[in-house]
VOGU-3710 file (C-alpha; in Angstrom, 3 decimals, decimal comma):
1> xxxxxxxxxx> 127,336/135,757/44,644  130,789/134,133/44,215  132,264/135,423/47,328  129,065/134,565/48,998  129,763/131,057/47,948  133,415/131,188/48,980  132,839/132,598/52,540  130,207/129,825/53,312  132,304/127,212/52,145  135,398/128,423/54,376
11> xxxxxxxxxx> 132,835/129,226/57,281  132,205/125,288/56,565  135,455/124,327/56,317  136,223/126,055/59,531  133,073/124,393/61,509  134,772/120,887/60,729  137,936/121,766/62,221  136,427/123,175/65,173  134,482/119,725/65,712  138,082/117,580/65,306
21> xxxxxxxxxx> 139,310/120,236/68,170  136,779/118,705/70,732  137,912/115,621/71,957  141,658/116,940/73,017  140,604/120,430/74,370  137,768/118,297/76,651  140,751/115,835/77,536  143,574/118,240/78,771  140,705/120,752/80,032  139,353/118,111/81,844
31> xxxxxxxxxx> 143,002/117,735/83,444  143,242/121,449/84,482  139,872/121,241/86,163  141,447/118,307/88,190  144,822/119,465/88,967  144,375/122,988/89,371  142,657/125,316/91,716  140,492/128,195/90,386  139,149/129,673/93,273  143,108/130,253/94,739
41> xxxxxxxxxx> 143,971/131,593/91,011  141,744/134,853/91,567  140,608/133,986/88,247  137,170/133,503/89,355  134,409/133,237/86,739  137,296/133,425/84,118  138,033/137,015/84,609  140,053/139,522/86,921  140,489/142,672/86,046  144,155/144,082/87,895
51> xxxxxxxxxx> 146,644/146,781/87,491  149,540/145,644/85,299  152,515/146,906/88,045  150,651/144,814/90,770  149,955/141,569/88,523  153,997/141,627/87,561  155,284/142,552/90,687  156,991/145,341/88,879  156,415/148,966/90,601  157,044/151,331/87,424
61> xxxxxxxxxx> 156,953/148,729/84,784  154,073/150,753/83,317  155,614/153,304/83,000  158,779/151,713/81,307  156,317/150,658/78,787  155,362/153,641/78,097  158,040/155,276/77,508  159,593/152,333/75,733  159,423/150,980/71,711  156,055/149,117/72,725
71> xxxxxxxxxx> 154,284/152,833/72,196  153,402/152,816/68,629  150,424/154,509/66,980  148,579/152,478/64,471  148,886/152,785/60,860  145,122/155,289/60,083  144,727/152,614/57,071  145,068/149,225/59,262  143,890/150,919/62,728  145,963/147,684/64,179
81> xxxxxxxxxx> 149,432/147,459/64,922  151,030/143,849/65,792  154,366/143,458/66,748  156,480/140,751/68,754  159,729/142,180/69,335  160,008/142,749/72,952  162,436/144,517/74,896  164,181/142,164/77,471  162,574/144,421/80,218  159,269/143,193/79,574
91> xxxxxxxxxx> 160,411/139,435/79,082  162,195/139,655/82,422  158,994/140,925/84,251  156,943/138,624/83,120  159,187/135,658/83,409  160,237/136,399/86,929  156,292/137,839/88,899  156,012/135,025/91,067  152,222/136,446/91,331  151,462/135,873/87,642
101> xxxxxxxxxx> 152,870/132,648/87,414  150,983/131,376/90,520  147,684/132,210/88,658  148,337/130,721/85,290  149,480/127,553/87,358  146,834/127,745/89,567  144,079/128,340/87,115  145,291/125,981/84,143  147,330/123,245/86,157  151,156/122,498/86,049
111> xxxxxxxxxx> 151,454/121,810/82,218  150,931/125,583/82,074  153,262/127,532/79,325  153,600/131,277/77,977  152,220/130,403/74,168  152,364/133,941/72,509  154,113/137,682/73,642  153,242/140,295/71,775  152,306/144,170/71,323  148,836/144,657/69,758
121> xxxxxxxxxx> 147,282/148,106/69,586  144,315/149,170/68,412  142,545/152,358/66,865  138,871/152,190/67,128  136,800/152,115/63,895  138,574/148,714/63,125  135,980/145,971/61,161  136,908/143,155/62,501  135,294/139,513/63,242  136,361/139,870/67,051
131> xxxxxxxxxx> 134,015/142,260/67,291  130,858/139,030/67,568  130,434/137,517/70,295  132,989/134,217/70,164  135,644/132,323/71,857  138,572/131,743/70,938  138,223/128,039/70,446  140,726/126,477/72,332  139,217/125,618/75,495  140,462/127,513/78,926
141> xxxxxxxxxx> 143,172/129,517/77,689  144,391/132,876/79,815  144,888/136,154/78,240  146,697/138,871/80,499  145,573/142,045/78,599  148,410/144,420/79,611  146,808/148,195/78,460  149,926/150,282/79,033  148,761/153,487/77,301  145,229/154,952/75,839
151> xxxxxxxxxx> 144,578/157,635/73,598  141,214/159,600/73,616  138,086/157,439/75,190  139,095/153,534/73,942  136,443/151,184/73,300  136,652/148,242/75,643  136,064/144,743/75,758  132,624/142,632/76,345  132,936/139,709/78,251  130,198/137,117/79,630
161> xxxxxxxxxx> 131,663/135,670/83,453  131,692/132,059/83,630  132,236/129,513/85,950  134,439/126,336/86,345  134,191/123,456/84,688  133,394/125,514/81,479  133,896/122,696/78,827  134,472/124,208/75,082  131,335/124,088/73,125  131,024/125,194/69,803
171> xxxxxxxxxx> 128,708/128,587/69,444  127,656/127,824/65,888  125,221/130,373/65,380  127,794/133,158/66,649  130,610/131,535/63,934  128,112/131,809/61,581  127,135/135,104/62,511  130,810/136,537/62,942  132,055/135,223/59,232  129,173/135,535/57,012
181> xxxxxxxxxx> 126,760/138,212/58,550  127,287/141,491/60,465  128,731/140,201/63,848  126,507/140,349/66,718  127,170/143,062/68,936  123,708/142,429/71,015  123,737/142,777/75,045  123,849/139,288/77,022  122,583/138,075/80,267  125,358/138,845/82,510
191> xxxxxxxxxx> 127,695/140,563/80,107  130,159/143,253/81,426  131,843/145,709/79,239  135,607/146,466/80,719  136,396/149,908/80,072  140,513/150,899/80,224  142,808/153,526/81,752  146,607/153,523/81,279  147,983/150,529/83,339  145,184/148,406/83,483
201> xxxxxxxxxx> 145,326/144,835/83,153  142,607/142,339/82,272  143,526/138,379/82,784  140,514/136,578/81,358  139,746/133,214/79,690  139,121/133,371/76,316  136,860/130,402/76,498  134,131/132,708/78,073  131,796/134,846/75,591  133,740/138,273/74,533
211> xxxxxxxxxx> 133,662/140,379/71,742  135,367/143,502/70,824  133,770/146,857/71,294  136,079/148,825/68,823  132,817/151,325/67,603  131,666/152,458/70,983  134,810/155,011/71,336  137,042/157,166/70,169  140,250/156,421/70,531  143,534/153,723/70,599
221> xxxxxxxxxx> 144,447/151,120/73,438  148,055/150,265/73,560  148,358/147,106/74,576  151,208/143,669/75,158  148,807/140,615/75,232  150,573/137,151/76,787  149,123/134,355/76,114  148,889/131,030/78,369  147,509/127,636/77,723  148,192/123,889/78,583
231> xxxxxxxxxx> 151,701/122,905/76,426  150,083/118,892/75,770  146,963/120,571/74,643  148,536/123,563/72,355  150,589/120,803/70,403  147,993/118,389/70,124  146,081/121,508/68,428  149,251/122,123/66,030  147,643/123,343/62,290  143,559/123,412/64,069
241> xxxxxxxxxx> 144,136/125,978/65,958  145,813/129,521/66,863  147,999/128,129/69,231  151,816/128,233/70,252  154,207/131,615/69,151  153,613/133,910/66,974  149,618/132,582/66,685  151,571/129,241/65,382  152,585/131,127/62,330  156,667/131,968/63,100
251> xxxxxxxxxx> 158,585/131,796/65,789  159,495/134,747/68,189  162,746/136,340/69,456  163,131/136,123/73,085  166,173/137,890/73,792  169,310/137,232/76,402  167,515/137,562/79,751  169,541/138,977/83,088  169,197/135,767/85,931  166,382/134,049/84,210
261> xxxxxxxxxx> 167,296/130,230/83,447  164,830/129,967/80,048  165,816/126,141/79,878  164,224/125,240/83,194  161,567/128,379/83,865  158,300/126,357/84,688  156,510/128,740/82,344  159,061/128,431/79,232  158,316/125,087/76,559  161,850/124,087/76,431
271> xxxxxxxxxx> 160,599/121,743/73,751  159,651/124,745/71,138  163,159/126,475/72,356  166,394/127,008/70,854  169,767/128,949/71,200  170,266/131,726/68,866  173,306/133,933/69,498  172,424/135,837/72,059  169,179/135,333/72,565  166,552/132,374/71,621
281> xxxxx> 164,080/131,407/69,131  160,385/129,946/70,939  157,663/128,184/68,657  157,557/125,579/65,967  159,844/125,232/63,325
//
């Protein structure tokens, strides 16, 4: 009964800080809408679904991965593995694809930054909240879902296509459902499930519907996840929200990168950026 108590208190808790997000994710969202251009993104209905080697401009960069660090099986306890040490191969690919940073620009406006880098693979079996329907409650925010490597049959992901202007909205019943109850993993109008091979890549907005599908296989998706969002809006977020490197919790190692000028790279925060030996530490102190 206790822990009853304390999860619907925190679910509470949660709903408030959700409601004080509203007003700046509709005011900078409102500003992508206006200075970008959706339709020339390829992002259209807030989801494209690409091979990773053609999104970077990289022929064999999946590959690479593969055969890289990145490849590491989950722990059978945790089924997830996180990590955010990147090799500088896979910095400089995504910091110089002229392709991917056309999108992001074109699809969240010129205030557009990398927020987050990081390896996250998954066993199935894993309980987790993703697996409800939800957003990710920070307005239009891109997700390039990089799967370099499967095991088995992975599940996939569940996503509802949506249109532009798609202002944030807060899904209370699915918050409620996803914290306190079983989450719902019940079949939407419109939903498509987004199966993976090795090398797929899956750029959506996480401010569409999508939910995890990590029951319906048998197996592990190996993936690097990068993260995009509007810079004004991810620090006017600061402590509401998941946003800026390392999910806002710790900064992350980007290390020294061959002909890539970090300080003035459209897609780089110099703001959250500092020198550190060799290399350079990105997020909030």
């Amino acid at each position: 009964m206790a822990s009853s108590v304390k999860k619907a208190v925190k679910t509470l808790k949660l709903l408030g800080r959700r409601r004080r997000c509203l007003g700046p994710i509709h005011r900078f969202d409102r500003r992508s809408d206006a200075t970008g251009n959706v339709q020339r993104s390829g992002i259209r209905d807030g989801m494209l679904k690409t091979r990773i080697d053609s999104f970077l401009d990289a022929p064999g960069l999946n590959a690479r991965m593969i055969a890289s660090e990145l490849r590491v099986r989950p722990d059978e306890a945790k089924r997830i593995y996180f990590n955010w040490n990147l090799p500088a191969f896979l910095w400089e690919a995504i910091l110089t694809s002229k392709t991917l940073q056309a999108a992001m620009t074109d699809y969240l406006g010129p205030r557009v930054r990398l927020d987050d880098l990081y390896v996250k693979s998954v066993m199935d079996g894993l309980n987790a909240t993703a697996e409800g329907w939800h957003d990710d409650n920070v307005g239009y925010r891109v997700k390039v879902f990089m799967v370099f490597d499967t095991e088995g049959n992975p599940s996939g992901t569940v996503v509802v296509p949506t249109e532009r202007p798609n202002l944030y909205d807060i899904r209370i019943k699915d918050e409620i459902s996803r914290f306190l109850f079983k989450p719902k993993t019940d079949e939407r109008e419109g939903a498509v499930r987004v199966a993976y091979q090795p090398g797929d890549c899956l750029v959506f907005d996480t401010n569409i519907p999508h939910r995890g599908d990590y029951h319906c296989g048998q197996g592990i998706r190996h993936c690097v996840v990068a993260e995009f969002i509007d810079r004004d809006k991810a620090n006017a977020l600061r402590g509401l929200a998941p946003c800026g490197p390392g999910q806002s919790l710790h900064r992350i190692r980007i290390p020294a990168l061959s002909g890539v000028d970090l300080r003035n790279h459209p897609l780089i925060d110099p703001d959250i950026l500092e020198a550190d030996g060799d290399g350079w530490l990105y997020g909030y102190r």
